[in-house]
C-alpha positions as CSV (number, residue, x, y, z in Angstrom):
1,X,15.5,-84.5,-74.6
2,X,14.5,-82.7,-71.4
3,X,11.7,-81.8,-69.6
4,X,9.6,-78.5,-69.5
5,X,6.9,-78.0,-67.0
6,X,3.9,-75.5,-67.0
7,X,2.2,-73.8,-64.1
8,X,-1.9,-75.3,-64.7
9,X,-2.6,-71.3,-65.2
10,X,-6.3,-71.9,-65.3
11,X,-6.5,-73.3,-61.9
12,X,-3.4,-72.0,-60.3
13,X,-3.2,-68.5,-58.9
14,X,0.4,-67.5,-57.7
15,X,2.4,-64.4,-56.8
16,X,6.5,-64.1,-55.7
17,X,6.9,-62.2,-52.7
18,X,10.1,-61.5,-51.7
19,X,11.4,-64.3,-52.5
20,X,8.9,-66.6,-51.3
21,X,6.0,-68.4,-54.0
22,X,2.2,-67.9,-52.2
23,X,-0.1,-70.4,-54.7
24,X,-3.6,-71.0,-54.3
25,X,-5.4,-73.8,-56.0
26,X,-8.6,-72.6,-57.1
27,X,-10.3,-75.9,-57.5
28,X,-9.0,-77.5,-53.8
29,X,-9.1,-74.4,-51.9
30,X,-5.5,-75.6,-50.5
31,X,-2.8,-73.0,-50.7
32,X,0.7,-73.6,-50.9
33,X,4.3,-71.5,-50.3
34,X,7.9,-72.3,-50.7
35,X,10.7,-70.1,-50.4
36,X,14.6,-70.2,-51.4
37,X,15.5,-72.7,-53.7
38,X,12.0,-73.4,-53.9
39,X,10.6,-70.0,-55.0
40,X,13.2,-69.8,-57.9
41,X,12.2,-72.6,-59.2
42,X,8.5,-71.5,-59.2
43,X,9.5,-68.6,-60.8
44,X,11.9,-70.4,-63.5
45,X,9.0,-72.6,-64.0
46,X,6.7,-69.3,-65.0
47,X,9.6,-68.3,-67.0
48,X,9.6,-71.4,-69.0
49,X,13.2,-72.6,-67.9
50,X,14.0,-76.4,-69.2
51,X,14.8,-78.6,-66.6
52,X,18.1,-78.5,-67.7
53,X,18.9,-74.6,-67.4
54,X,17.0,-74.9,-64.0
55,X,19.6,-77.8,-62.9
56,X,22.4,-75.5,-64.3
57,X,21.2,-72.2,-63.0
58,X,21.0,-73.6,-59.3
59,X,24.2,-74.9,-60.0
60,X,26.0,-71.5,-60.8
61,X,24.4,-70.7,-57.4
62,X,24.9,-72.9,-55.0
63,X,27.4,-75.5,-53.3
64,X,25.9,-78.5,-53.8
65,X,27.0,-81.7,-56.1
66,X,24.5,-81.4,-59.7
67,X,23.3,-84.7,-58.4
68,X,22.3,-83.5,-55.3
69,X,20.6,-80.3,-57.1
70,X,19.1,-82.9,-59.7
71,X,17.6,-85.2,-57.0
72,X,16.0,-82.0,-55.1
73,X,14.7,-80.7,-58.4
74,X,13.3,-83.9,-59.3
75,X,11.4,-84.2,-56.3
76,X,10.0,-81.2,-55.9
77,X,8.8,-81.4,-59.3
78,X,7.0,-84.6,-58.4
79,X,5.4,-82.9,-55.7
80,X,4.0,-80.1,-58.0
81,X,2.2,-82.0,-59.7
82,X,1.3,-84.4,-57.4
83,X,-0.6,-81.3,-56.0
84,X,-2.3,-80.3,-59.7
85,X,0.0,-76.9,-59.5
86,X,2.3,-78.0,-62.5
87,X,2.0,-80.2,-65.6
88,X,5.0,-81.9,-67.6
89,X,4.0,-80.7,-70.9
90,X,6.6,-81.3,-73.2
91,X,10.6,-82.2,-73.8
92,X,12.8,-79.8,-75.8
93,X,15.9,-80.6,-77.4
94,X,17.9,-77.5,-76.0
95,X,21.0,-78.6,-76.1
96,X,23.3,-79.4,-72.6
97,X,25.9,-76.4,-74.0
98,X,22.9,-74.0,-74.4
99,X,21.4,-74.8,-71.2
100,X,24.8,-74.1,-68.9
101,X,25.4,-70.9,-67.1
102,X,28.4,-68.9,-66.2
103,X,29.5,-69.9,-62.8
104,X,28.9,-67.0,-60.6
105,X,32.7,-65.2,-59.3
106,X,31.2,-64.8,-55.8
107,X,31.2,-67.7,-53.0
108,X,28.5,-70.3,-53.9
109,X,25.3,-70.5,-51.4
110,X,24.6,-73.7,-49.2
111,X,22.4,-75.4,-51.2
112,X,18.8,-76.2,-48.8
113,X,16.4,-78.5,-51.1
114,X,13.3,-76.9,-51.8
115,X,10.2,-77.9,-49.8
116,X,6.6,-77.0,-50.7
117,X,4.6,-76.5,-47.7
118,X,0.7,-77.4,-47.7
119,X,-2.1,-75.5,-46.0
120,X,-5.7,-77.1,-46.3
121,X,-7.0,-74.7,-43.4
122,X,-9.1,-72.5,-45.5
123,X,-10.0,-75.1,-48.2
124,X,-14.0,-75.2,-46.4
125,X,-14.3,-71.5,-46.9
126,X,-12.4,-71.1,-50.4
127,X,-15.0,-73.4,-51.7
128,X,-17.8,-72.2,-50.5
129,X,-20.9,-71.0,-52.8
130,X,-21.5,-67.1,-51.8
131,X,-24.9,-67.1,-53.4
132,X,-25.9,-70.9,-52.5
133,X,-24.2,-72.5,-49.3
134,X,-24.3,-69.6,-47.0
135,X,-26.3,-68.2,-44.0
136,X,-29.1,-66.1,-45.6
137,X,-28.7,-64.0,-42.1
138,X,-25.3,-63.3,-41.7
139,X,-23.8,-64.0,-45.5
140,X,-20.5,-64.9,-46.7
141,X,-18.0,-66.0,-45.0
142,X,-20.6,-68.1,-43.0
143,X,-21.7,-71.6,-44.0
144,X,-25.1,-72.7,-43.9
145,X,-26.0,-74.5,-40.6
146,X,-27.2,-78.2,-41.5
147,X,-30.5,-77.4,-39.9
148,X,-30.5,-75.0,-42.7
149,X,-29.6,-76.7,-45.5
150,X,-32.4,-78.6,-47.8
């Protein structure tokens, strides 16, 4: 069996740009990015890659040892959802000969684990009310004083 993980779509916004994955939680108000190794797997995660074919695709590309690859996917996995951005949601039974790739003819990349970088900076502001827990004077983006609060 292997795993399959799916990006929470109703609270997750996300957009690849060149290369690098820009997510914003909608419910926290944190926003997250990763790049490299990192961003492919984001976007093999939209895709609705197995873990498997993830493992082996990374493989085909880079340097490192599958257990390396496997301990870095693993990991950053955990950190997904640890961060509500990603859900296990069920196990397939692709088979290990359907899941491998062609190894690629060129020179394999270094291999960099993928890291997903938090940013909480904005989170006050992203959940904000605009009608309810602003400043009637100046409006949005500026938060009610607590002198004017009730």
């Amino acid at each position: 069996m292997d795993r399959i993980y799916r990006i929470e779509t109703a609270e997750v916004v996300s957009d690849i740009i060149d290369g690098e994955a820009i997510i914003l939680h909608r419910n926290y108000g944190d926003y997250f990015s990763t790049d490299g190794v990192g961003g492919l797997i984001w976007q093999w995660i939209g895709e609705g890659q197995s873990r498997s074919k993830i493992l082996n695709m990374l493989d085909a590309r880079f340097s490192a040892s599958l257990d390396e690859i496997a301990t870095a996917v693993d990991s950053f996995c955990a950190d997904l959802i640890s961060h509500k951005l990603v859900q296990e949601v069920a196990e397939s039974d692709e088979s290990a000969k359907e899941a491998l790739v062609e190894p690629q003819a060129s020179p394999k990349a270094e291999f960099v684990r993928p890291t997903l970088h938090v940013y909480s900076d904005i989170r006050n502001m992203m959940l904000l009310d605009p009608i309810h827990d602003v400043d009637e004077n100046v409006g949005w983006p500026a938060p009610k004083r607590p002198s004017d609060a009730e």
